[in-house]
C-alpha positions as CSV (number, residue, x, y, z in Angstrom):
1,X,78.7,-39.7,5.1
2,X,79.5,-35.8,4.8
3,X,79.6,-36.5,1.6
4,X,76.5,-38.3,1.0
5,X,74.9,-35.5,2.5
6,X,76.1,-32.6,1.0
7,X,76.0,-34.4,-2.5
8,X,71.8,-35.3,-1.7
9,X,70.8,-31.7,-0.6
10,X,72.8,-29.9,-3.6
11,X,70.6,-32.0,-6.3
12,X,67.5,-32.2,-4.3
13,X,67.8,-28.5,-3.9
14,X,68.7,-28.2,-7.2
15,X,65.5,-30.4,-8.2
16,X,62.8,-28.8,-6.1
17,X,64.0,-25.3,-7.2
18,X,63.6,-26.3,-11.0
19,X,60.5,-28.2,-10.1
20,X,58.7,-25.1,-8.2
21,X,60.5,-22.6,-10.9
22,X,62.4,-20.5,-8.1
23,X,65.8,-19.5,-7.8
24,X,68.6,-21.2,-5.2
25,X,70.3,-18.5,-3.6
26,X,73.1,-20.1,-3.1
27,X,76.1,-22.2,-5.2
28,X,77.0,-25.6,-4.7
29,X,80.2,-24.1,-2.0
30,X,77.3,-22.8,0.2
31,X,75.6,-25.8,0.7
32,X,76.2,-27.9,3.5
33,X,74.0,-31.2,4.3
34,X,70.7,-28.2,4.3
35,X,69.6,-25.7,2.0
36,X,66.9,-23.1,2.4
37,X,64.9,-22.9,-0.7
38,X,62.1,-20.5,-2.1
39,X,58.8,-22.1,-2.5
40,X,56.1,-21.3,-5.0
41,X,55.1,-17.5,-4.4
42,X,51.4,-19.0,-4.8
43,X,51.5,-20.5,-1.2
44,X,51.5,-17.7,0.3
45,X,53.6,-15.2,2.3
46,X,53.0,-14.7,5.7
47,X,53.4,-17.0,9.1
48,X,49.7,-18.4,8.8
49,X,50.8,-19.8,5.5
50,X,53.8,-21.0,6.9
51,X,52.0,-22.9,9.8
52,X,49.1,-24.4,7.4
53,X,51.4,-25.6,4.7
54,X,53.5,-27.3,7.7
55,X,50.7,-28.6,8.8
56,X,49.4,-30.2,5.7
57,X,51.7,-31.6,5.0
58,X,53.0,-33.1,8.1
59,X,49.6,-34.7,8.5
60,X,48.3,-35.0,5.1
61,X,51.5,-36.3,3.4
62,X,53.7,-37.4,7.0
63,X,56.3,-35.0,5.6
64,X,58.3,-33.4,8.3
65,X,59.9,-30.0,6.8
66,X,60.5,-26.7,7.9
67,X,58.5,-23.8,6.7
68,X,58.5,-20.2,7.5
69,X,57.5,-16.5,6.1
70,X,60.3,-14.3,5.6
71,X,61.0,-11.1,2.9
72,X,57.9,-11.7,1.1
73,X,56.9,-15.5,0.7
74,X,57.9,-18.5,2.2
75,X,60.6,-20.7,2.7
76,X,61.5,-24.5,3.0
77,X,64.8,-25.8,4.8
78,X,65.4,-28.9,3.4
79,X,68.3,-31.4,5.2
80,X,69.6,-34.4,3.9
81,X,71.0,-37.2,5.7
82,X,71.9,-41.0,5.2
83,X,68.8,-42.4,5.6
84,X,67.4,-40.1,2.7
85,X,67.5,-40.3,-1.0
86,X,66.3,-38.3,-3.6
87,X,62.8,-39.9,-4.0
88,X,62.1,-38.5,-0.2
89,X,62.2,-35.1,-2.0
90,X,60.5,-35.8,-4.6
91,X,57.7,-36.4,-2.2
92,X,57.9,-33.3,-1.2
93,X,58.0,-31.5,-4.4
94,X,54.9,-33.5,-5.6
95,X,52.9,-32.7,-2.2
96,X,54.1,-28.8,-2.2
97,X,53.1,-28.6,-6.0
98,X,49.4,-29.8,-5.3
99,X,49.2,-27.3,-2.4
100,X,50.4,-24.4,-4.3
101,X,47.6,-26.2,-7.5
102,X,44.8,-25.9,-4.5
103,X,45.6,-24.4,-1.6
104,X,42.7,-26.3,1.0
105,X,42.8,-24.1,3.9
């Protein structure tokens, strides 16, 4: 199961940073069954961008992620666990790439 885990949040890390065209920090050693991951600079930088994003998308799309502002734009932790697979993350990279397209707040 540790396994599964770690193995789904490298590539879906892996994916939504070459899908969003930011940078992981962190090597494939420093990833556990989560990764914190850069999102598009368009979506903003502060907490109110943090909270709307969250918002949309946990009751436009019923994705439940984690976003916050920190050192200049925002963030996503992703995690990964058994009862994900990789298209759950694509879902998120699709939904997050039409917000940062047209932002509606």
């Amino acid at each position: 199961m540790r396994q599964y885990n770690h193995d789904l949040a490298w590539r879906a890390a892996t994916v939504l940073c070459g899908r969003w065209g930011t940078a992981l920090a962190a090597d494939e050693a420093g990833i556990g069954a989560m990764a914190t991951l850069p999102l598009p600079g368009r979506l903003g930088a502060e907490a109110v961008d943090a909270a709307r994003l969250r918002d949309a998308l946990l009751f436009d799309d019923r994705i439940e992620v984690q976003i916050h502002a920190g050192h200049g734009r925002l963030w996503t932790r992703i995690s990964a666990q058994v009862y994900n697979d990789l298209s759950d993350f694509e879902r998120l990279a699709e939904a997050v790439e039409r917000y940062a397209t047209h932002r509606p707040w």
